[in-house]
C-alpha positions as a Markdown table, in Angstrom:
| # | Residue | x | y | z |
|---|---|---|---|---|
| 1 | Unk | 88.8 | 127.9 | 95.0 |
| 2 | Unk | 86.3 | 126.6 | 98.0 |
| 3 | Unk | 83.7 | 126.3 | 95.0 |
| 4 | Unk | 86.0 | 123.7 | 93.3 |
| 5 | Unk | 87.2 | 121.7 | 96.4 |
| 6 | Unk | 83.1 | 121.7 | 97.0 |
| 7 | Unk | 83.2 | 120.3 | 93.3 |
| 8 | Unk | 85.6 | 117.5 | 93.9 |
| 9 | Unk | 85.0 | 116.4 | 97.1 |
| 10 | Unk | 81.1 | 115.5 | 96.0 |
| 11 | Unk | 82.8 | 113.8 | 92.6 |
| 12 | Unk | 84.5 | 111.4 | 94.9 |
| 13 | Unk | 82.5 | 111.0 | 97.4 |
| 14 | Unk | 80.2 | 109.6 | 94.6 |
| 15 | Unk | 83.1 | 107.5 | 93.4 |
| 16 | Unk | 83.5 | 105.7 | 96.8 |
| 17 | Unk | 79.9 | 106.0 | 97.7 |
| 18 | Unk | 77.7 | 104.9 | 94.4 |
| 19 | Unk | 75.2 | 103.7 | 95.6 |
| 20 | Unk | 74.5 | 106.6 | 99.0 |
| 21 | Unk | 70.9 | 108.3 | 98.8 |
| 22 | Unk | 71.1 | 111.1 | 96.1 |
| 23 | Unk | 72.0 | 114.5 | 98.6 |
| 24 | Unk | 70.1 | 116.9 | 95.6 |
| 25 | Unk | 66.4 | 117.3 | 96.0 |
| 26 | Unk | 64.0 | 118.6 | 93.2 |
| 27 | Unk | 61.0 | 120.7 | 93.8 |
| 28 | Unk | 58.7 | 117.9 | 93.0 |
| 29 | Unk | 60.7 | 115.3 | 95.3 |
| 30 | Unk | 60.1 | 118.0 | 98.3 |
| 31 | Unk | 56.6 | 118.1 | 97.6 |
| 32 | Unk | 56.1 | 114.2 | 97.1 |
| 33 | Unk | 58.3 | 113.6 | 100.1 |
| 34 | Unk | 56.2 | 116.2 | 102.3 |
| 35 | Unk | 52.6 | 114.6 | 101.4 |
| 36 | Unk | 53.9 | 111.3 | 100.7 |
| 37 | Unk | 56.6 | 110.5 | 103.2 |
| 38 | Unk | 58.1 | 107.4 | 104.3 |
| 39 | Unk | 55.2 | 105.4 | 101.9 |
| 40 | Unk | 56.9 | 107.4 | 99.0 |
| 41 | Unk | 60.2 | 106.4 | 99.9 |
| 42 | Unk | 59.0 | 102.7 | 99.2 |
| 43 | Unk | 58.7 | 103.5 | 95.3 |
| 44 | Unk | 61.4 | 105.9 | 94.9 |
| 45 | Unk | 63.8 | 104.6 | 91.9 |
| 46 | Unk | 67.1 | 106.0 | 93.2 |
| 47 | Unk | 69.8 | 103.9 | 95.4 |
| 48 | Unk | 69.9 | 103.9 | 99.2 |
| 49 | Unk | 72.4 | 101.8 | 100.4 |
| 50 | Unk | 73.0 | 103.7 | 104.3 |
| 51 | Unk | 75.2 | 100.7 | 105.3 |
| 52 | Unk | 77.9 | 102.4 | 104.5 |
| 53 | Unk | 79.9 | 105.6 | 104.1 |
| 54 | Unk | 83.5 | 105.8 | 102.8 |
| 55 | Unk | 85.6 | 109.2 | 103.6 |
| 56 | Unk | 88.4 | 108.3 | 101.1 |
| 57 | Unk | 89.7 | 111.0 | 99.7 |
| 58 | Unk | 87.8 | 114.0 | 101.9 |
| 59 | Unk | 88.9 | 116.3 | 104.5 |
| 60 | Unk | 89.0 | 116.4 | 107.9 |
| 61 | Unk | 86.4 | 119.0 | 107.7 |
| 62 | Unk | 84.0 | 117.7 | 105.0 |
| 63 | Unk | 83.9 | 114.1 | 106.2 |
| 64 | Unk | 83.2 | 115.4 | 109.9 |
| 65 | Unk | 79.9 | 116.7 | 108.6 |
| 66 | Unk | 79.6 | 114.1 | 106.2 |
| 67 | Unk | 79.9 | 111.6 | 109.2 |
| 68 | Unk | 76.6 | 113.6 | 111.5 |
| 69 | Unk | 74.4 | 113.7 | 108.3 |
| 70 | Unk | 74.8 | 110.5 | 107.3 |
| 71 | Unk | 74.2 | 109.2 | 110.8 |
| 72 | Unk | 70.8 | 111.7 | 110.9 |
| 73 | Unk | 69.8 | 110.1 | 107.6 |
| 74 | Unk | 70.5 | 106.4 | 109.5 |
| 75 | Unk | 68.3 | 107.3 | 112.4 |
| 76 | Unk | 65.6 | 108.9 | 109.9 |
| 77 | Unk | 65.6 | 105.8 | 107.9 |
| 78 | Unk | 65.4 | 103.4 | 111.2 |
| 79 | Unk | 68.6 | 101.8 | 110.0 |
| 80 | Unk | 70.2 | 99.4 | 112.5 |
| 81 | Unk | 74.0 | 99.0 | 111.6 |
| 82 | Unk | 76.4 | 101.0 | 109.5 |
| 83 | Unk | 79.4 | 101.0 | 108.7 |
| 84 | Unk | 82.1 | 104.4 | 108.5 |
| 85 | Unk | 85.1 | 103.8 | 106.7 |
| 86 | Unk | 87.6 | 106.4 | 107.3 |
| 87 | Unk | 90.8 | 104.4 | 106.0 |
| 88 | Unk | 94.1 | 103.9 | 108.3 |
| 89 | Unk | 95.7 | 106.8 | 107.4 |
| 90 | Unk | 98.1 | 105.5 | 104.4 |
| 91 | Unk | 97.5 | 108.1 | 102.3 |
| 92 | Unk | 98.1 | 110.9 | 104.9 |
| 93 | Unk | 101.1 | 113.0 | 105.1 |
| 94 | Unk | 103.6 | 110.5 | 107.2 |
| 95 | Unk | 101.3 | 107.7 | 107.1 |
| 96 | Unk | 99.4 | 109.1 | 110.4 |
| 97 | Unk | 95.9 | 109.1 | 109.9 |
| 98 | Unk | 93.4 | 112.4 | 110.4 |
| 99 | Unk | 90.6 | 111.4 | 109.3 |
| 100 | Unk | 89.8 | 108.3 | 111.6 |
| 101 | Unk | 90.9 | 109.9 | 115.5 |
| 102 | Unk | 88.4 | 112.8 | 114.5 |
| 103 | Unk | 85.7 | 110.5 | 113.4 |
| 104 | Unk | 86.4 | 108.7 | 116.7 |
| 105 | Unk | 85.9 | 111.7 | 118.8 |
| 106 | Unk | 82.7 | 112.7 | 116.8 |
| 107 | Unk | 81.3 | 109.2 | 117.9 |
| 108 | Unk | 82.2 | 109.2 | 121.3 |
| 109 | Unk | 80.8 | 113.2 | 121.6 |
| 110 | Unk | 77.6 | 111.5 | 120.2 |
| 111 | Unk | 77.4 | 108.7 | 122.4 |
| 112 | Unk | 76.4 | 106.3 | 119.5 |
| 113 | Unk | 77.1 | 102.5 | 120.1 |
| 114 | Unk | 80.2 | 102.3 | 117.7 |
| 115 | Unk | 83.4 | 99.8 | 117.5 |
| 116 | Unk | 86.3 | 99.3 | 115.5 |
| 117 | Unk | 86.2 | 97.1 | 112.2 |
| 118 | Unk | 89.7 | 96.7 | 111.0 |
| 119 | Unk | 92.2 | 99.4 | 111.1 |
| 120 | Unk | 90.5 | 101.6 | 109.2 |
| 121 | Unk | 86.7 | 101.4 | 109.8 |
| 122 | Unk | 84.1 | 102.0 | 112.4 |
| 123 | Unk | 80.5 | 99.8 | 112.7 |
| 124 | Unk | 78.0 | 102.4 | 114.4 |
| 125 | Unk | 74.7 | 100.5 | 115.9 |
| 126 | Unk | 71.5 | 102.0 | 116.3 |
| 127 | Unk | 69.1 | 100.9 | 118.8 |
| 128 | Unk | 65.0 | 100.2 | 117.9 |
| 129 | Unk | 63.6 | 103.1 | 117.4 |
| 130 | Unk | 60.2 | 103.8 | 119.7 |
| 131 | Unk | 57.0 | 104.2 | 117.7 |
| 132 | Unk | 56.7 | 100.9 | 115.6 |
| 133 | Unk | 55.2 | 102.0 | 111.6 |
| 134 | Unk | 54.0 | 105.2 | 113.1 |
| 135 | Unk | 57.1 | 106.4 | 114.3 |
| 136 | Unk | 58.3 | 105.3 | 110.7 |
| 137 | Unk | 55.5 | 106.7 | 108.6 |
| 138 | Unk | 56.5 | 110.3 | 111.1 |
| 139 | Unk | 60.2 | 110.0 | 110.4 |
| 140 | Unk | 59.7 | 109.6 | 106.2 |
| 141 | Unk | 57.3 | 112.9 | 106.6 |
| 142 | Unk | 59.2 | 115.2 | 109.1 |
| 143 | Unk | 62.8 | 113.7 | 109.5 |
């Protein structure tokens, strides 16, 4: 049962996500991204739209992690704004929302620069990243 919930919570997140960096990696994408790093990244054909990440439709659970690696993949990629949409909470049993106070806490645990957009959305800011087109060129190769 796990196996399917796995199933269908990846199904929508790429529903509500189309455009989010592809999470699967091929044997030749690890070895291109190992020698060829962040200058790789600059060719690579598939879509990476980090601006945003929408939890409709996931768990407390899944979009908790989804929520840390998406905001590892924002630092990595020297990204500057994003925005988390958790939803208000409409769609949860008695209209109280489960997602968003948990997202909340996870940001405040973090102590990332975050603020509320709407009722059912937080904007997370990053600072500059230290290191200039080395600390860039590091980040693509290592993470």
């Amino acid at each position: 049962m796990g196996e399917y919930n796995a199933l269908a919570s990846g199904e929508i997140f790429r529903h509500h996500n189309p455009n989010y960096p592809s999470t699967t990696t091929t044997n030749s994408s690890l070895l291109a991204s190992f020698f060829f790093g962040a200058f790789f990244s600059l060719f690579a054909a598939e879509p990476n739209d980090l601006s945003k990440l929408d939890l409709h439709g996931q768990y407390v659970g899944e979009a908790i992690q989804m929520v840390k690696d998406h905001l590892k993949k924002c630092r990595r990629e020297g990204v500057q704004r994003t925005l988390i949409i958790t939803g208000r909470g409409a769609h949860s049993a008695g209209g109280v929302a489960k997602i968003k106070p948990e997202v909340e806490g996870l940001l405040a645990n973090m102590g990332v620069r975050y603020g509320r957009e709407g009722e059912g959305a937080f904007v997370v800011e990053f600072g500059r990243e230290k290191g200039g087109i080395v600390g860039w060129i590091l980040r693509g190769i290592f993470g």
